[in-house]
C-alpha positions in Angstrom: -7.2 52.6 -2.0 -6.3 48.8 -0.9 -9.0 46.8 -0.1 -8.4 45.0 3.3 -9.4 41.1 3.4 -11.5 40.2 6.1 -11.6 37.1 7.7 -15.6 37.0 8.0 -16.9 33.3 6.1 -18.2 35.6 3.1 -14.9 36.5 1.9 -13.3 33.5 1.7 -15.5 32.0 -0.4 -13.9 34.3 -3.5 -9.8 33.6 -2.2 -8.0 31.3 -4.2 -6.5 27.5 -2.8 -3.6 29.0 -2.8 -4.4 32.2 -0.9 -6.4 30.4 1.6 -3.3 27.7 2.2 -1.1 31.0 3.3 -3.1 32.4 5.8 -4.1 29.1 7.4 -0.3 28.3 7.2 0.5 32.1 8.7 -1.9 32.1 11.4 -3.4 28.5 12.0 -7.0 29.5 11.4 -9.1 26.6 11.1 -11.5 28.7 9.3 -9.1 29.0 6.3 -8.2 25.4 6.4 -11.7 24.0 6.7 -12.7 26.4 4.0 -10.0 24.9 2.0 -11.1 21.0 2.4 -14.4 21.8 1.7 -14.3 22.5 -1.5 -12.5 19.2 -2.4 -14.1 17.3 0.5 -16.7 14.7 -2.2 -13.2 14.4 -3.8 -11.8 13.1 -0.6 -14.9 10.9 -0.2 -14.9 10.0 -3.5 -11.1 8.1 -3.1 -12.0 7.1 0.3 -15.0 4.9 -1.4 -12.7 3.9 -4.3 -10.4 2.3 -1.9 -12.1 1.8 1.1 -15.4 0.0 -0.4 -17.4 1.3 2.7 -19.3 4.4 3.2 -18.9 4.4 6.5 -15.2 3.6 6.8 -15.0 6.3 4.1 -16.6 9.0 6.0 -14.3 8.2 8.5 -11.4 8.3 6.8 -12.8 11.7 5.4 -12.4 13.2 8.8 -9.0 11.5 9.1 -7.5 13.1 6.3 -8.7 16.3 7.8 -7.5 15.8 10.7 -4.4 14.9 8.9 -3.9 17.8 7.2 -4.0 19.8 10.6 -0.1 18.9 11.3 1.0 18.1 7.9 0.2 21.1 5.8 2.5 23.0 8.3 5.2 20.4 7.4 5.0 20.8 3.1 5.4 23.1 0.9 2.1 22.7 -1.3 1.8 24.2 -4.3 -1.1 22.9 -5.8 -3.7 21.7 -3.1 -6.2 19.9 -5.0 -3.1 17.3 -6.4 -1.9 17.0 -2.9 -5.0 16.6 -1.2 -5.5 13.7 -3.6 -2.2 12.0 -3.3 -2.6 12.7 0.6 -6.1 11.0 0.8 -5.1 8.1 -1.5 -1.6 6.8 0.8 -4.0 7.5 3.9 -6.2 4.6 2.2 -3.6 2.5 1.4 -2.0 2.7 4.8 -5.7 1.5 6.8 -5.6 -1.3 3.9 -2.0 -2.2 4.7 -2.7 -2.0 8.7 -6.1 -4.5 7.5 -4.5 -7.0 5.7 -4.7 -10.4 7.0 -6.9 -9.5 9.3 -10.1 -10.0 7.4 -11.8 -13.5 8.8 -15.0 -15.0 7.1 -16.7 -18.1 9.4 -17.3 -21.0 6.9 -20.0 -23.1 7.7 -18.8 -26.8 8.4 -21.2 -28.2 6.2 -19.2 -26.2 3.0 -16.0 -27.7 3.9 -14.8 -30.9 3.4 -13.2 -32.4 6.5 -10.4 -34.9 5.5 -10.5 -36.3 9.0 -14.5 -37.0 9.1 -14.7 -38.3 5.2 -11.1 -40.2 5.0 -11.1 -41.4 8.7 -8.1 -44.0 8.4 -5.9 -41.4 7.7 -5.7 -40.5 10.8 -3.0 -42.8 12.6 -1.2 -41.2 9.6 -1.7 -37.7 10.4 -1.4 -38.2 14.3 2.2 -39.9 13.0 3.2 -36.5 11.1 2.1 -34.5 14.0 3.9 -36.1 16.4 7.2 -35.9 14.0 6.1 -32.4 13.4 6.5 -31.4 17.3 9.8 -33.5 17.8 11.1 -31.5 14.6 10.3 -28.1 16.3 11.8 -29.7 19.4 15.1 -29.8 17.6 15.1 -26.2 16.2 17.0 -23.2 17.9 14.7 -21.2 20.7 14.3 -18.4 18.6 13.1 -20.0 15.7 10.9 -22.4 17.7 9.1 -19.6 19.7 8.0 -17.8 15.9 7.3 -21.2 14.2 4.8 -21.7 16.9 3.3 -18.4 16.8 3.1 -17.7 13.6 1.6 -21.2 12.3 0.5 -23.0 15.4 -1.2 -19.8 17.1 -1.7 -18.1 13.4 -0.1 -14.9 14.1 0.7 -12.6 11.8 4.5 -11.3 11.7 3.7 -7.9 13.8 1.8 -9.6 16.1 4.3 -12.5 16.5 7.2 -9.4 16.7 5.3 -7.7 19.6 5.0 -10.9 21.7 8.6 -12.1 21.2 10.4 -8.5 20.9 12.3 -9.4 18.3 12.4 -7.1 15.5 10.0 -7.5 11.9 13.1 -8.8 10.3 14.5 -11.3 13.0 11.1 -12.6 13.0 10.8 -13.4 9.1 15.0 -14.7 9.2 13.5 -16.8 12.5 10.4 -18.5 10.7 11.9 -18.6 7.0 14.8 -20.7 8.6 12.6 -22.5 11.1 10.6 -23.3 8.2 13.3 -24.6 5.9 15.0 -26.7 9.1 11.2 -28.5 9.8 11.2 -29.4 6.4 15.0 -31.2 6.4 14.1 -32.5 9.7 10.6 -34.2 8.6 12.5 -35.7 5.4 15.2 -37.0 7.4 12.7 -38.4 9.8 10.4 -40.1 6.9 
C-alpha cells in the first residue's frame, strides 16, 4: 500500500530539497517554495550581510532573492538547491553593489579641507586664466563630445546617467568623453 503525500505543512517538513523543488516547479505552490527557502533563508541573510554590510538592506535583499526565485526557479534546471540558492543570493548582491557604485556621497565639513583658493589666493587670476581656456577648448570640440564632457565632469554625472540624458548609447558615451578628454588636453597644451 502506497502512502499518498499530502500537501498539509506537516509533511513537508520530512520531503527532501529536491522533492520539494518538483512539486513547486509542477504545480506553482508557494507552500513548497517557501518551505524550500526557509530552511536556507539565515544562509541567504548571512551573504546578504557579507556583502551588503547592512541589516536592513540585507533583510531586504532577503525578500528579494525570494521574490526572485518565484520566476527564476521555473527558468533552471537545479539540481542542488542549497549551491544555487547561494550563487543566486551572492550575484543578487553584487548586482545592488554594481547599481550603487558611485553613488555613495559623504559631506566633508569645510573646515577638513583645504581650500587652494582661500589659503593660496593669488592663484586665482591663474586659475580664472585656465578656466576660461578650459571653456574655449570645449568650445572647439565636436557637439557630441562637448554635450558628455560637460555632463559628465562639469555636471558630475556618471556614464548611465549622462547616456539617459543624451540618448546615446553606454559606449558612444565613453568613445565621446575618452576623445573629448584627450582633444581638451591637445587643445589646453596648444593654447599654453
Amino acid at each position: 500500500m502506497s502512502k499518498r503525500l499530502s500537501s498539509s505543512p506537516e509533511d513537508l517538513t520530512v520531503l527532501t530539497d529536491a522533492v520539494l523543488l518538483n512539486l513547486y516547479k509542477s504545480t506553482g505552490e508557494l507552500t513548497h517554495l517557501g518551505e524550500l527557502f526557509t530552511r536556507y533563508r539565515a544562509l541567504v541573510y548571512g551573504v546578504c550581510l557579507k556583502y551588503l554590510k547592512d541589516r536592513d538592506n540585507a533583510h531586504d535583499a532577503v525578500m528579494q532573492v525570494f521574490e526572485k526565485l518565484v520566476q527564476s526557479l521555473h527558468q533552471h534546471d537545479v539540481e542542488n538547491f542549497k549551491s544555487w540558492l547561494y550563487v543566486t543570493t551572492r550575484n543578487h548582491c553584487l548586482m545592488q553593489l554594481r547599481a550603487k557604485k558611485g553613488k555613495f556621497t559623504e559631506e566633508f565639513s569645510p573646515d577638513l579641507m583645504e581650500n587652494q583658493l582661500l589659503l593660496h589666493p593669488e592663484h586665482e587670476p591663474e586659475l580664472e586664466t585656465n578656466l576660461a581656456k578650459l571653456e574655449q577648448c570645449i568650445e572647439t570640440l565636436v557637439s557630441e563630445q562637448q554635450q558628455c564632457v560637460r555632463l559628465f565632469y562639469l555636471q558630475e554625472r556618471c556614464y548611465k546617467e549622462v547616456a539617459e540624458a543624451t540618448g546615446f548609447t553606454l559606449n558612444q558615451v565613453k568613445s565621446y568623453i575618452q576623445n573629448g578628454k584627450r582633444n581638451l588636453k591637445l587643445c589646453m597644451e596648444r593654447n599654453d
